[in-house]
C-alpha positions as CSV (number, residue, x, y, z in Angstrom):
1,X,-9.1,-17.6,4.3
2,X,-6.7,-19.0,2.0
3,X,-7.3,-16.3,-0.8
4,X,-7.0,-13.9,1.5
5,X,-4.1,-14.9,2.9
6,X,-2.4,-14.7,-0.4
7,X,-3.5,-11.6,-1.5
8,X,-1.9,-10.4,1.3
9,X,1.4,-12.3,0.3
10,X,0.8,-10.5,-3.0
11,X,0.8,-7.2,-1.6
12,X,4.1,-8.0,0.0
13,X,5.2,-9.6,-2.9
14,X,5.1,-6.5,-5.0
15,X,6.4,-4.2,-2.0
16,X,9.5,-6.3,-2.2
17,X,10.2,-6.2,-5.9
18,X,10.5,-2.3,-5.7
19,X,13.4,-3.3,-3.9
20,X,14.8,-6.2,-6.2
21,X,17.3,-4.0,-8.5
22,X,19.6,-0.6,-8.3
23,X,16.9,1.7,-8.8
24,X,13.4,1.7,-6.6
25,X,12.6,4.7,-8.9
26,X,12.9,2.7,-11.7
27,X,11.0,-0.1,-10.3
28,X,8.2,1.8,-9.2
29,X,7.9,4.0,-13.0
30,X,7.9,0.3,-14.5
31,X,5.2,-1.2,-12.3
32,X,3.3,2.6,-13.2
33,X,3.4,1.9,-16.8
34,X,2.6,-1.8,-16.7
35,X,-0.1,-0.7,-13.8
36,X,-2.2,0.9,-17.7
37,X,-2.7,-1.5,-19.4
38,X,-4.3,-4.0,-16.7
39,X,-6.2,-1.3,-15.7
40,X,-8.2,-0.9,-19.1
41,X,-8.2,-4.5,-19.5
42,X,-10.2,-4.8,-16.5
43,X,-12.4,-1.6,-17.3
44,X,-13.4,-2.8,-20.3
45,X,-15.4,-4.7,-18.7
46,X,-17.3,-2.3,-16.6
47,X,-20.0,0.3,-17.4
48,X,-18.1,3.1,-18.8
49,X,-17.6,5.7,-15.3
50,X,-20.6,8.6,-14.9
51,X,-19.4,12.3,-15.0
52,X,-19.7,12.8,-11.0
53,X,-17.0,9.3,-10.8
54,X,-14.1,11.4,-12.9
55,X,-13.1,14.0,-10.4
56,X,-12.6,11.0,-7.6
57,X,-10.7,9.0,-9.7
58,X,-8.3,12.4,-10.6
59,X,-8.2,12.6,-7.1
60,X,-7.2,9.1,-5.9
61,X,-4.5,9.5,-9.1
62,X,-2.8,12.0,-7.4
63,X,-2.8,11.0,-4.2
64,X,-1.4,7.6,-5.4
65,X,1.8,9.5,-7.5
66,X,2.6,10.9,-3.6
67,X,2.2,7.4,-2.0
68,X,5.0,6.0,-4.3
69,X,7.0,8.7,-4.7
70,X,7.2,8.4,-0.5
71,X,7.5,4.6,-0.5
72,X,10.2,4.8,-3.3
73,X,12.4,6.9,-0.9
74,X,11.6,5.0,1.8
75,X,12.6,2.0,0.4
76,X,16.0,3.5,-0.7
77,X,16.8,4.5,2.7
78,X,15.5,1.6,5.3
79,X,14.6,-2.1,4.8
80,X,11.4,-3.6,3.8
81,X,11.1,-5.1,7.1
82,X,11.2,-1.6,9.0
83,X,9.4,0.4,6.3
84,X,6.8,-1.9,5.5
85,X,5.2,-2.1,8.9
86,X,5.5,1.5,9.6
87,X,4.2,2.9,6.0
88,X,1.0,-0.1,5.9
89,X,0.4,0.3,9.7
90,X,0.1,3.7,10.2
91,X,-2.6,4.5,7.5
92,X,-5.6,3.1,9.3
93,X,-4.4,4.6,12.7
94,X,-4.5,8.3,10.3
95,X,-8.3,7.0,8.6
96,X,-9.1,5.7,12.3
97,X,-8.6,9.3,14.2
98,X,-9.9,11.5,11.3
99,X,-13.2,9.7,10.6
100,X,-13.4,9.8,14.2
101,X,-12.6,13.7,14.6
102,X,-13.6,15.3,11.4
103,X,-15.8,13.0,10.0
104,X,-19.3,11.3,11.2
105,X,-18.2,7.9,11.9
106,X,-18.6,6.7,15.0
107,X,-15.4,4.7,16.9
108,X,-16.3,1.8,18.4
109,X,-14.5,0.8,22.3
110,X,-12.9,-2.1,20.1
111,X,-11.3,0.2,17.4
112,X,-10.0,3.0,19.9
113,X,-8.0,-0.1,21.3
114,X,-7.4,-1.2,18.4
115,X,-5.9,2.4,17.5
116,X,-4.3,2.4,20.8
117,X,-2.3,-0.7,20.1
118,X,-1.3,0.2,16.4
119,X,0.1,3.4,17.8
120,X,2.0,1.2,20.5
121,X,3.4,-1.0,17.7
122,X,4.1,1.6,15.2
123,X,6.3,3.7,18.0
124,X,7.7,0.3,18.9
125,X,9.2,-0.2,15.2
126,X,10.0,3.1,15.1
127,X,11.9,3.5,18.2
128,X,14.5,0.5,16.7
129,X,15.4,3.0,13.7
130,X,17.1,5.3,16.7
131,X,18.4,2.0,18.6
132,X,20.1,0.3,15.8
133,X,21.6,3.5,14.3
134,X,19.6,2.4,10.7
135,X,19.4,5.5,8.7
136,X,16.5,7.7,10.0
137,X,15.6,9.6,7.1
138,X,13.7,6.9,6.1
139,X,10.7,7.3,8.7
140,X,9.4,10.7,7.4
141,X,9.5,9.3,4.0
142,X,7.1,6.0,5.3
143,X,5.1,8.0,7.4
144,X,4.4,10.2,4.4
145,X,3.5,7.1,2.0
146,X,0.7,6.3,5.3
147,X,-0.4,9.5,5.0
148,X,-1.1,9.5,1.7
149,X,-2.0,5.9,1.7
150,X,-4.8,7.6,4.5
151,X,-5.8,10.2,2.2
152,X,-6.4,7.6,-1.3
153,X,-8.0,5.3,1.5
154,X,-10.9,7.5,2.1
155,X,-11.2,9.3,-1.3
156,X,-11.5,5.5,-2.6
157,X,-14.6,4.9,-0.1
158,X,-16.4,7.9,-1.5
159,X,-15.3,7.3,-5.2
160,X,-16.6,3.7,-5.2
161,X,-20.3,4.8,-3.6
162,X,-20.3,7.3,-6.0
163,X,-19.3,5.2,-8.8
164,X,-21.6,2.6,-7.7
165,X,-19.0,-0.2,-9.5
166,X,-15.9,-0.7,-7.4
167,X,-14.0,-3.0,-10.1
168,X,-14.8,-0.3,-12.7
169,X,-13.6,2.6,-10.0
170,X,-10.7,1.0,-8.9
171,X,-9.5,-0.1,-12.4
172,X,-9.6,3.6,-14.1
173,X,-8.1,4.7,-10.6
174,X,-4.7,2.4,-12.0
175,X,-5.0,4.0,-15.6
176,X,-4.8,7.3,-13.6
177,X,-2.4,6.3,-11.4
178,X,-0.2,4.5,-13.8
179,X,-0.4,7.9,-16.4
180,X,0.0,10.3,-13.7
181,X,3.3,9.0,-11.8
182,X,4.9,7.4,-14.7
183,X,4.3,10.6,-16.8
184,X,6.0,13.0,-14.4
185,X,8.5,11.0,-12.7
186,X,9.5,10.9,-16.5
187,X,9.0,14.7,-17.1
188,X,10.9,15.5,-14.0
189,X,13.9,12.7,-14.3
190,X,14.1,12.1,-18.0
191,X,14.9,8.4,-18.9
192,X,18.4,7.6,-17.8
193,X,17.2,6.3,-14.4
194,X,15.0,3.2,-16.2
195,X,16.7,0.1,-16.1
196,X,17.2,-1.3,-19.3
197,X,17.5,-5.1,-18.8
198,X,14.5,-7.3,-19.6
199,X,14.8,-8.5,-15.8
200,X,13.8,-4.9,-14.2
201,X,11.5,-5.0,-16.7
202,X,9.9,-8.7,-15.9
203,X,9.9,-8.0,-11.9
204,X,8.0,-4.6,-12.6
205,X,5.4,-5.8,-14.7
206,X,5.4,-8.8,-12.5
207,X,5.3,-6.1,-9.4
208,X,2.4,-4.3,-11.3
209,X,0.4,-7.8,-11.6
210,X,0.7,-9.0,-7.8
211,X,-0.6,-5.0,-7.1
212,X,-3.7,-5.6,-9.0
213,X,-3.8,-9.5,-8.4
214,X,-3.5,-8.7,-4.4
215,X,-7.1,-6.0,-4.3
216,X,-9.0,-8.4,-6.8
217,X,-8.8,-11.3,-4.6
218,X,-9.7,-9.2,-1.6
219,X,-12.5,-7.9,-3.4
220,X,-13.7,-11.6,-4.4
221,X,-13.4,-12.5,-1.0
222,X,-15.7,-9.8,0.7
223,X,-18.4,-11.2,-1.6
224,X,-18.7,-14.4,0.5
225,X,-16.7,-13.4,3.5
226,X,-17.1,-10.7,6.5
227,X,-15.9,-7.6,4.6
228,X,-14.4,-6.8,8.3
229,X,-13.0,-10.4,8.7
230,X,-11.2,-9.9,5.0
231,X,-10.0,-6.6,6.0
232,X,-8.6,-7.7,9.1
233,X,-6.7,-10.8,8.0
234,X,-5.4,-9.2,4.8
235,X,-3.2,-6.8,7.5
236,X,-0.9,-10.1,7.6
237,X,0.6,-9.1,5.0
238,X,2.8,-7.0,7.4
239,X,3.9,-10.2,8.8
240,X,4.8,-11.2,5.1
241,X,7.0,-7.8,4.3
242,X,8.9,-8.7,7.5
243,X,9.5,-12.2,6.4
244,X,10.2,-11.3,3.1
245,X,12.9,-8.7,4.1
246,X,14.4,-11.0,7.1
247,X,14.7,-14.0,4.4
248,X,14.8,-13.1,1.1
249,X,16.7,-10.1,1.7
250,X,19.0,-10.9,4.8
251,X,17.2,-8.5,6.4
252,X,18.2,-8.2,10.7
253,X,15.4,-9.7,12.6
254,X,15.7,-8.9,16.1
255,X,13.1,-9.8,18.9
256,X,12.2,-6.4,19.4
257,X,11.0,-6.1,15.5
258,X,9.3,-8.9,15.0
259,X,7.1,-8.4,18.3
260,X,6.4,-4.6,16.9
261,X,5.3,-6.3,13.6
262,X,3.4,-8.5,15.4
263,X,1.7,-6.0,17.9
264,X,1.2,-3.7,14.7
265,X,-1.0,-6.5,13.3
266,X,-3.1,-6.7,16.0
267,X,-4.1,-3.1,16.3
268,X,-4.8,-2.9,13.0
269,X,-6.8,-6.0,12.9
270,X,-8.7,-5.1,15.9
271,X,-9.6,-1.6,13.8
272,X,-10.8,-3.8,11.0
273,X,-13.3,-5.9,13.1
């Protein structure tokens, strides 16, 4: 519980470092590149991937470069304690209703309340953008990073069964991700966004670790634990990125956010179980 409990403070963690700087652009191209070499450094130690696994892991790539460019721009326009719940809460209530329209999965009683609730939560957070006049250009941009986050989410499930080596999977789905957004962010932007201080540099690399540090341990941890139980309590990590924004950041906590994190968690983790 413990492990799990940090991996979600890890996930958090990096979530919040995007925003430690002038640039979240920046930030996010830095964690990318350092996101490479940890990547290989963990698949060389996996069975090198089988033809059929290489079109998944393109795929995932991809859809990762849309997930941070839409949580970059989210996080320039609203805090970590509004965006955070909205853009990691909203991703399973997406996976929920399409495996449960378009795909064969069956939804359990538990998980349409579960969905129920999240979507309660999730309009709950979002209603306090329009109440407290906090700039609302920043809720399309998070709802896009859950809808992409949706979209990796599933390709990820397929890629690992086909891949038959999740660790292996997930680490050349990094190297992809880390070439693909880094390389055209740079194409697109040039260079004269990067930071060039050694301490943007540090916290992205540092960002890039507590990424990979946070699905290791929560891949450890559904090889003795409930994968469901894991999966549910690493969704604290929304309590975390509101804790995170409220103290590190000075962040304002009302009573109506912290209850919409809190119901947010609850739906999800009733979805996971």
């Amino acid at each position: 519980m413990l492990a799990v409990l940090g991996s979600a403070f890890l996930h958090a963690l990096w979530n919040a470092l995007i925003k430690v700087g002038t640039s979240r652009l920046g930030a996010m191209v830095i964690l990318s590149i350092g996101e490479v070499p940890i990547g290989l450094a963990v698949a060389s130690f996996s069975p090198f991937p089988k033809p059929e696994v290489w079109p998944w892991v393109l795929a995932a790539g991809c859809t990762h470069f849309f997930y941070k460019f839409f949580l970059t721009y989210a996080y320039e326009r609203g805090d970590l304690s509004r965006v955070y719940p909205i853009a990691r809460g909203s991703a399973p209530l997406i996976v929920g209703l399409v495996s449960g329209l378009a795909l064969a999965d069956v939804i359990t009683p538990m998980e349409y309340a579960g969905i129920a609730i999240l979507g309660t939560g999730i309009l709950m957070m979002a209603r306090g953008i329009f109440a407290k006049g906090e700039n609302r250009k920043m809720l399309p941009f998070a709802l896009g990073s859950a809808c992409a986050t949706a979209t990796y989410t599933m390709i990820d499930g397929m890629g690992a069964r086909v891949s038959g080596d999740a660790i292996g999977y997930v680490a050349w789905v990094f190297v992809a991700d880390g070439l693909i957004f880094s390389t055209l962010i740079l194409l697109i932007r040039g260079t004269s966004f990067l930071p060039r201080d050694g301490k943007s540099w540090g916290m992205g690399m540092l960002a890039a670790a507590a990424s990979y540090g946070a699905y290791g341990v929560s891949v450890w941890a559904m090889t003795i634990a409930p994968i469901a139980v894991v999966a549910a309590l690493r969704e604290t990590s929304i309590l975390f990125a509101v804790l995170i924004g409220w103290l590190a950041f000075g962040e304002k906590m009302t009573r109506e956010k912290g209850l919409a994190a809190v119901v947010i968690v609850a739906g999800v983790m009733l979805t996971r179980l």
